[in-house]
C-alpha positions as CSV (number, residue, x, y, z in Angstrom):
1,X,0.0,0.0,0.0
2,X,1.1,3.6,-1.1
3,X,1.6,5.9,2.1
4,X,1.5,9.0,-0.3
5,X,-0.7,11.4,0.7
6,X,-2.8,12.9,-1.4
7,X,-2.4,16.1,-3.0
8,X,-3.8,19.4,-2.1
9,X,-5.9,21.2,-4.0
10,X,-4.9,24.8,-4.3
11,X,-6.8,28.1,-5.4
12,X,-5.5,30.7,-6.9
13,X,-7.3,34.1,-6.3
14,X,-6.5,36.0,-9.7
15,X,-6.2,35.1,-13.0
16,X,-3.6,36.7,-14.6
17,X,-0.4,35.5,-16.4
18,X,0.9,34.9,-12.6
19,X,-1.6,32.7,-11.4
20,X,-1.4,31.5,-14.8
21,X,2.5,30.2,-14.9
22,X,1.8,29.1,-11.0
23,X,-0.8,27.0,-12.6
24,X,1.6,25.1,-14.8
25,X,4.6,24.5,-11.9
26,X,1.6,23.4,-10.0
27,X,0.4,20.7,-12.4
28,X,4.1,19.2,-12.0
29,X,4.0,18.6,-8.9
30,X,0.0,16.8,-9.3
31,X,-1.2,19.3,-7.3
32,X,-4.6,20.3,-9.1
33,X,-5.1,24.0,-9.6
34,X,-8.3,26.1,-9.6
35,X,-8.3,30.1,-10.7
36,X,-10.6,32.6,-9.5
37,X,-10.8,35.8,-11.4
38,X,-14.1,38.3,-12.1
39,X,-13.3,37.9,-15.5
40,X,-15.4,35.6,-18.2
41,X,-12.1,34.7,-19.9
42,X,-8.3,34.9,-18.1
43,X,-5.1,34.5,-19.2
44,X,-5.0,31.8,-16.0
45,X,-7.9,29.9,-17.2
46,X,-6.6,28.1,-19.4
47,X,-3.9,26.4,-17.0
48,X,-6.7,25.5,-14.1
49,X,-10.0,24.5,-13.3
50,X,-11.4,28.2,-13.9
51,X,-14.1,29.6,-11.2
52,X,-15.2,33.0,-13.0
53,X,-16.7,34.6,-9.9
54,X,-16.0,38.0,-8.3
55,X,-13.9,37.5,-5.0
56,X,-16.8,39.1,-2.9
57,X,-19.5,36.7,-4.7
58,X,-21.8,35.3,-2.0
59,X,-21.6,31.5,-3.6
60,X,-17.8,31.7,-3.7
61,X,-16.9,30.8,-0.4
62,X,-18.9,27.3,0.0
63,X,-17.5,26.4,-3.5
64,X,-13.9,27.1,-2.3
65,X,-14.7,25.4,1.0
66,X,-15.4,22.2,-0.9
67,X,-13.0,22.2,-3.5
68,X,-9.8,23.8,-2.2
69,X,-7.9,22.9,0.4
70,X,-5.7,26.3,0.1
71,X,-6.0,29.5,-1.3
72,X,-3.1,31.6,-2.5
73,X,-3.3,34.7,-4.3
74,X,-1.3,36.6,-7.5
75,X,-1.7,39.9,-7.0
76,X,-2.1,42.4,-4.0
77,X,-4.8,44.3,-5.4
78,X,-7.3,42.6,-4.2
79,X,-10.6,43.4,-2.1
80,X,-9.4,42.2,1.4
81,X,-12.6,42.1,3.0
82,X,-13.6,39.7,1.0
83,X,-10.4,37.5,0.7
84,X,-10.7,37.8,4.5
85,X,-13.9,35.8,4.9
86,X,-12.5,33.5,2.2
87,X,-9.5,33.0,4.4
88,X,-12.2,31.7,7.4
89,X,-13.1,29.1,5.5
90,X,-9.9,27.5,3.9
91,X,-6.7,27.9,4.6
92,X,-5.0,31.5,3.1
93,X,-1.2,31.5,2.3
94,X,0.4,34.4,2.3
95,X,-2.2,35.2,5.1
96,X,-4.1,38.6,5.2
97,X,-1.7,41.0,6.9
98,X,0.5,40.3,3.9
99,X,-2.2,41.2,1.5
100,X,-3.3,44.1,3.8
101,X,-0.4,45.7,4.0
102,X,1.2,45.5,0.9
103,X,-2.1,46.7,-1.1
104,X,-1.8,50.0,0.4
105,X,1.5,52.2,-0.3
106,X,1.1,54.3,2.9
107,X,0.5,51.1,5.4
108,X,3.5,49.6,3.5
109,X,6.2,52.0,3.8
110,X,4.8,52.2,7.5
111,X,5.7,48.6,8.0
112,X,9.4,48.9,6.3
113,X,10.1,51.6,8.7
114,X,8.6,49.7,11.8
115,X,10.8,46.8,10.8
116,X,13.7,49.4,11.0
117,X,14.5,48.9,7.2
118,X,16.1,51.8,5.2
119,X,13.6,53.5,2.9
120,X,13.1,56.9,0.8
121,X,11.3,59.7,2.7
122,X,7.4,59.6,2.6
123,X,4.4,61.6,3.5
124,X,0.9,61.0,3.4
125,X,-0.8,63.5,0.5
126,X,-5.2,63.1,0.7
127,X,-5.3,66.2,-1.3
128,X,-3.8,69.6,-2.0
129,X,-4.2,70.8,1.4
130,X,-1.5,68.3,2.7
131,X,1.4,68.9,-0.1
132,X,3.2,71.9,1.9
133,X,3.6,69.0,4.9
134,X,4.2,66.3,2.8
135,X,7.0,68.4,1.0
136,X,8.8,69.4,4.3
137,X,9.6,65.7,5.2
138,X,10.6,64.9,1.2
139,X,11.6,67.9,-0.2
140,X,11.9,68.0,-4.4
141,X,11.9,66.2,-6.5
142,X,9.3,63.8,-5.6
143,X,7.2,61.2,-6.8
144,X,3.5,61.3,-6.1
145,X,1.6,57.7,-5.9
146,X,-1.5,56.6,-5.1
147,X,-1.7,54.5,-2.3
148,X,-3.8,51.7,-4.2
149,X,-4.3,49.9,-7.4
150,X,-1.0,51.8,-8.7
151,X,1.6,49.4,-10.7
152,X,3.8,49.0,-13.6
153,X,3.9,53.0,-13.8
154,X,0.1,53.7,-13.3
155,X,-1.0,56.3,-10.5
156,X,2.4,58.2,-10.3
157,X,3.4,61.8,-11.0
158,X,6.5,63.2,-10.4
159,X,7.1,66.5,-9.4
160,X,9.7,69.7,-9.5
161,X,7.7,72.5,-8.0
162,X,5.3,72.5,-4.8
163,X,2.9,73.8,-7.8
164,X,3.3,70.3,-10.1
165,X,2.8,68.3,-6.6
166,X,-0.7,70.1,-6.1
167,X,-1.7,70.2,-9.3
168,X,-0.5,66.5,-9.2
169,X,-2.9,65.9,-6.2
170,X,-5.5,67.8,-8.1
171,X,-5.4,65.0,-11.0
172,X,-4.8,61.8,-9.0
173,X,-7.5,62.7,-6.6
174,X,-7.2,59.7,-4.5
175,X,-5.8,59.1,-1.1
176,X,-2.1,59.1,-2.5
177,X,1.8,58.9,-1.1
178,X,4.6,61.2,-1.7
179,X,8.2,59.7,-1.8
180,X,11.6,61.5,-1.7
181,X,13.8,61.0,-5.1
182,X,16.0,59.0,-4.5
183,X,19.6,58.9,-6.7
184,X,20.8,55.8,-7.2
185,X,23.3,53.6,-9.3
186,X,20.9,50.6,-10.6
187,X,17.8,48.9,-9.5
188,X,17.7,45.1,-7.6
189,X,15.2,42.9,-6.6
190,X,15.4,39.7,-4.0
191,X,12.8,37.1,-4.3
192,X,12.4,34.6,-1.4
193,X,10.4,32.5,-0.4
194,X,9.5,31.0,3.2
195,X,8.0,27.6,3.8
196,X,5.3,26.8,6.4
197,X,8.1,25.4,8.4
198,X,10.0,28.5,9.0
199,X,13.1,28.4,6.5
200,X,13.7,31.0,4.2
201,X,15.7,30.7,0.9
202,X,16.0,33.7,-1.7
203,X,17.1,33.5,-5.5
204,X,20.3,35.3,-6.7
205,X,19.7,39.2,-6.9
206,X,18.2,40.5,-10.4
207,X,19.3,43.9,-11.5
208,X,16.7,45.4,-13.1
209,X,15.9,48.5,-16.3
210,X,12.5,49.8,-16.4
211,X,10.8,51.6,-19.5
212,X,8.1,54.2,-18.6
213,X,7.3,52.6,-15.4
214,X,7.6,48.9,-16.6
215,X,9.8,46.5,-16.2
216,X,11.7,45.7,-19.3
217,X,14.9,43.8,-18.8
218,X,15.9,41.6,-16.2
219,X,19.4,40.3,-15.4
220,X,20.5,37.4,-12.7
221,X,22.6,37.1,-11.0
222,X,23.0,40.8,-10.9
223,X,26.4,41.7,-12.6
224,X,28.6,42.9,-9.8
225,X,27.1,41.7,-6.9
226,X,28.6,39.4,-4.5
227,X,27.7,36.8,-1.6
228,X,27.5,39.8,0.8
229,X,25.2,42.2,-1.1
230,X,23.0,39.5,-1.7
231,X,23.0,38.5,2.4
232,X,22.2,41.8,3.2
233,X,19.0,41.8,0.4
234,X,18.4,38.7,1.9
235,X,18.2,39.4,5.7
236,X,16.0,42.2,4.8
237,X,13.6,39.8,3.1
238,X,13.8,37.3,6.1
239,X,12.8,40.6,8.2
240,X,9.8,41.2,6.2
241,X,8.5,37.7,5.9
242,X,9.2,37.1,9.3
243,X,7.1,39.6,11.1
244,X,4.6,39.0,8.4
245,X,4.1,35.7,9.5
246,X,4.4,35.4,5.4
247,X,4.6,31.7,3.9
248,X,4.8,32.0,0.1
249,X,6.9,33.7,-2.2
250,X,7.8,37.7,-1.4
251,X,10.0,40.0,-3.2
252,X,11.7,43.1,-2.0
253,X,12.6,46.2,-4.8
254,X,16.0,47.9,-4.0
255,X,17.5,50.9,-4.6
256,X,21.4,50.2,-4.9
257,X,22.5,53.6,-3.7
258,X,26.5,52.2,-3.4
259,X,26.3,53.5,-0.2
260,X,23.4,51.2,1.1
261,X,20.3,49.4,-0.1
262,X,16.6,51.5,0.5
263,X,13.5,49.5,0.0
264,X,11.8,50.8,-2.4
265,X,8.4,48.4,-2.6
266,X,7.4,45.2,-1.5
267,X,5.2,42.1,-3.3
268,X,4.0,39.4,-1.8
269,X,3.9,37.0,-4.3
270,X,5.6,35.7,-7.4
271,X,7.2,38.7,-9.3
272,X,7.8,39.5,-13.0
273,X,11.3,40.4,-12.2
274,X,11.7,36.6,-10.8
275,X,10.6,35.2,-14.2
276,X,14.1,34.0,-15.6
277,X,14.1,31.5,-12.6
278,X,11.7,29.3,-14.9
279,X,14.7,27.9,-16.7
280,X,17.8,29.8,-15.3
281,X,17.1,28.3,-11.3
282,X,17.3,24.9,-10.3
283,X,13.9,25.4,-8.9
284,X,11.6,28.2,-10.6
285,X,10.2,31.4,-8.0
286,X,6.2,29.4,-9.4
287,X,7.1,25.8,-8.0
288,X,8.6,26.8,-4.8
289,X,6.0,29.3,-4.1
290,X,3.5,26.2,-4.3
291,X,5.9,24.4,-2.3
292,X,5.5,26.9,0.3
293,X,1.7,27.4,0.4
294,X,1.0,23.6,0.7
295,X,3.6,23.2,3.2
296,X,6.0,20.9,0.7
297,X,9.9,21.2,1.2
298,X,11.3,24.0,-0.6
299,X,13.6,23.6,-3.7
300,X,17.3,25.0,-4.4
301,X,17.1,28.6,-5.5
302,X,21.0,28.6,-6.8
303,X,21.3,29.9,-10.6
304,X,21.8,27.7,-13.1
305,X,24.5,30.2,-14.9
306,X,23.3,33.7,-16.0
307,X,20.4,34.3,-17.3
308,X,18.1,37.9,-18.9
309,X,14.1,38.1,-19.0
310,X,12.7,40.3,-21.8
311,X,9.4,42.1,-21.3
312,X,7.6,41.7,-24.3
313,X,4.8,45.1,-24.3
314,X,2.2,46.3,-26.1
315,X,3.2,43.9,-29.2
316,X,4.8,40.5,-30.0
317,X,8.3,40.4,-32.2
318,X,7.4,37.9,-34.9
319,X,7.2,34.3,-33.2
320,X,9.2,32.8,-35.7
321,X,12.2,35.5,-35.1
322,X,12.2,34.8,-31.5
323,X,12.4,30.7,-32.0
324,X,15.0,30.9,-34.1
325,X,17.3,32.6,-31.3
326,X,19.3,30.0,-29.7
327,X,18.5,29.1,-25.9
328,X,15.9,31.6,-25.9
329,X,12.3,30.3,-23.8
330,X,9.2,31.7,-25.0
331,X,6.0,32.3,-22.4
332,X,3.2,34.2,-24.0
333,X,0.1,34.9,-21.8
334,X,-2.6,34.8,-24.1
335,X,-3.6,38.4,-24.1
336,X,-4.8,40.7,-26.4
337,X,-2.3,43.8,-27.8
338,X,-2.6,46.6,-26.2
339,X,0.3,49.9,-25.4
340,X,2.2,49.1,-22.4
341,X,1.0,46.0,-21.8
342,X,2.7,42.9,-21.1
343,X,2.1,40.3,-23.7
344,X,4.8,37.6,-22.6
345,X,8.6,37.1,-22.2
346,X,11.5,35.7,-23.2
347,X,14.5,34.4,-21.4
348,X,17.8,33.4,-22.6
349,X,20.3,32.0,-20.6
350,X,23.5,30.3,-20.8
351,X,27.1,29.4,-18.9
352,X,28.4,32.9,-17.8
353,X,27.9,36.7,-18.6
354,X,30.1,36.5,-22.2
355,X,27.8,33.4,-23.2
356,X,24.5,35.9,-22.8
357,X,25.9,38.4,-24.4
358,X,26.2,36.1,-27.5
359,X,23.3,34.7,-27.6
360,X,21.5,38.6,-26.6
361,X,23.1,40.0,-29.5
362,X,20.7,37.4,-31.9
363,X,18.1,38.7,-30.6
364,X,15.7,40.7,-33.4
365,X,16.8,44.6,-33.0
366,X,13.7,45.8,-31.1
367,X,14.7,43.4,-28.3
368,X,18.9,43.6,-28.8
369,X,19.6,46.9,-28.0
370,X,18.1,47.1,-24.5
371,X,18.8,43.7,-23.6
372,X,22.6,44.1,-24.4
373,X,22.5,48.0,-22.9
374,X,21.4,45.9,-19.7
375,X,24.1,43.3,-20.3
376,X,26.8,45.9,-20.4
């Protein structure tokens, strides 16, 4: 007789191109996945059993109760009242403070600074009225964000003049969060992951180059970095997820100053800047994050060699052009063109930094000349 036990059955709340490629690790490890998104049709559906039902749906709730044994979620921006009572009925991993915090920008940068964690200057802006206060604790320039629903460049002004930040109040018009500029030499992200046991692992550090707000390029390991930049990303991570109580996958933005590292924002979840860890990590950020959430052992995060991730927005390269790149990996999400948006990505990876660089320079010219500017 078998003394397997049987699998779990895991929700994911969101349907995106996240849930979507958690969806897929999750299959491999015959754990059966189920999406939940308010949409008829998501790019997640089509890698789970889909449940197209608005999170705060009365009949929701008894449905997850009797086919999930765990419910995980893809995005932050989520209602979390209502992911609260679904968290009463099945088990929710990351748990809600996680989800609560980070879903707000001004209850976030509270919590860096209560953890004692090095951050930009920030200031609470409702409206015009508060910018002259705001400015005295972040002077100019700034950067004026909404506290909620604001990503991948959406919701943020920046500002030279007390008159741009009230006139930027004026047009944001939301409860919103003014941050100090900060000048730094590059941009890094750590993504780790804690299990339900405790342990903590994190991937090598990705240096990332944005493009109006969006992430374009990624590159890991992070050219220039060593083991103790990477300890110090990490024990911040461990800080977070620690007093978050968070199980799951979380990643931490940096600021590399050269002086220090300032947090800049928080996810707790799978991250696009993680993505090359499909086939440049032993294990990929997707499978370990289910590994986390239904308490399974978590797999090594070492790098398999070097590796880039290419945002591909608003429209696809010829499919063909990209195949015929050697060692590149192509994810597409299913989505519809549209500016800005991301469509899929590609990764290429190979022994060392001089091995990318060769295969990078293949790429078709809309996609070689950042990704080698990044490899430089």
């Amino acid at each position: 007789m078998s003394d397997h036990a049987p699998s779990p059955r895991l929700a994911i709340l969101g349907g995106g191109q996240l849930g979507r490629m958690m969806a897929f690790d999750a299959h491999r490890l015959d754990i059966a996945p189920i999406v939940v998104a308010p949409q008829e049709a998501a790019p997640g559906f089509a890698a789970a059993k889909p449940i197209p039902l608005d999170f705060d749906d009365a009949a929701l709730g008894a449905r997850l109760e009797a086919e999930a044994d765990v419910l995980t979620y893809e995005v932050e921006h989520l209602p979390v009242e209502a992911v609260r009572a679904l968290g009463e009925r099945v088990p929710l991993r990351p748990g809600i403070r996680s989800l609560e915090i980070t879903g707000d920008r001004l209850l976030e940068k509270q919590f860096i600074a209560s953890c004692g964690l090095p951050l930009a200057p920030f200031a609470p802006v409702d409206g015009p009225e508060d910018v002259d206060a705001a400015l005295a604790v972040t002077g100019l320039p700034a950067i004026l964000k909404t506290r909620r629903h604001g990503y991948d460049g959406k919701g943020q002004r920046r500002v030279s003049t007390r008159e741009e930040a009230e006139a930027a109040a004026r047009e944001l018009a939301v409860p919103s969060v003014l941050e100090g500029f900060v000048t730094f030499e590059r941009e890094l992200s750590v993504v780790a992951v804690r299990g339900l046991d405790g342990e903590v692992r994190s991937w090598p550090l990705a240096e990332n180059t944005h493009r109006d707000g969006i992430l374009h390029v990624s590159v890991a390991p992070a050219p220039g970095t060593d083991g103790a930049l990477h300890a110090r990303a990490e024990a911040k991570a461990k800080r977070l997820m620690e007093e978050l109580d968070h199980v799951g996958v979380l990643t931490v933005e940096l600021f590399d100053t050269g002086e220090q590292l300032l947090l800049n924002e928080i996810a707790p979840r799978v991250h696009n800047s993680g993505h090359w860890t499909l086939e440049g990590a032993v294990t990929s950020q997707f499978e370990n994050h289910v590994r986390a959430v239904c308490g399974l052992p978590l797999g090594d995060t070492a790098a398999r060699g070097a590796s880039v991730m290419i945002n591909l927005l608003g429209e696809l390269p010829p499919r063909e052009a990209l195949l015929a790149v050697p060692g590149l990996h192509l994810h597409l999400y299913g989505k519809a063109p549209r500016p800005g948006r991301k469509l899929g990505h590609a990764t290429l990876c190979a022994d060392d930094m001089g091995g990318l660089r060769e295969a990078a320079a293949r790429l078709p010219e809309a996609l070689r000349a950042p990704t080698l500017a990044a490899l430089a």
